[in-house]
N, C-alpha and C positions, 0 to 999 in steps of 0.2 A: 601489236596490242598497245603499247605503251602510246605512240602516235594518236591512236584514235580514243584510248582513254584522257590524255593529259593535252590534246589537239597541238602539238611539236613531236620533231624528233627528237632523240636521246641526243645527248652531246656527251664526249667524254668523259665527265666528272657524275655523270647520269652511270655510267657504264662502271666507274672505278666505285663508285658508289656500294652502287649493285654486286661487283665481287669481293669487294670488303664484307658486305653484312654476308654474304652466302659463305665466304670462307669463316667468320668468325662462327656463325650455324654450322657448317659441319667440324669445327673444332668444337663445340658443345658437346654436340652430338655423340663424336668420339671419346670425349671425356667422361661423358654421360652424367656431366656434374655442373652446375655452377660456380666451382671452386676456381678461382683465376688460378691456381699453381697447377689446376690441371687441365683447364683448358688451355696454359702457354705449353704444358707439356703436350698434351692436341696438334697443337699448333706446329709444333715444330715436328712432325710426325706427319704433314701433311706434306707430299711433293706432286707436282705438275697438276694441281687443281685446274680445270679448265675452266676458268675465267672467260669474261667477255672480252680483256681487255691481254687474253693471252695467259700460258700457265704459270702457276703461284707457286712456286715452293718456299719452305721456309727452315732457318738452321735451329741448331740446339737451344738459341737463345728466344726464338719466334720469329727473328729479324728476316725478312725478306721479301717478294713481291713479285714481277714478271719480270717479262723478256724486256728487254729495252721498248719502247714505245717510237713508232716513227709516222709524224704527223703532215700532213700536206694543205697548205693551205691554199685556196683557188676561188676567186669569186668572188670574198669574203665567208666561203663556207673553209669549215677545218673537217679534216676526216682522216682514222686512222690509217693507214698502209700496213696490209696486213702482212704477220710474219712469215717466211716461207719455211 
């Protein structure tokens, strides 16, 4: 969908992008508040989000993010290498 709406493909920072705003939405969600002290409490309450970019967990403090990322580049294209 995204290809044929925006006529490219996604590139990574399209992808990290994308599970930034969707993890920060379901820490709202859970918080069920606008209150930043309770959406970082949300936050940190979230583990193994499935991300596009791999799963998200996050500690007491909100601090955290995915697996390690491992990139290939060939061509002049870049493309993830997905985790096993």
């Amino acid at each position: 969908d995204y290809e044929t709406k925006k006529g490219y493909k996604p590139d990574m920072n399209v992808a990290t992008a994308y599970d930034a705003v969707m993890v920060v939405a379901r820490a709202v969600e859970k918080a069920n508040a606008l209150d930043k002290g309770k959406i970082k409490e949300a936050l940190a309450g979230i583990k193994d989000f499935p991300g596009l970019t791999g799963k998200l967990s996050f500690n007491q403090y909100g601090d955290g993010g995915t697996e390690a990322l491992l990139f290939e580049v060939q061509g002049g294209q870049t493309r993830l290498i997905p985790s096993k």
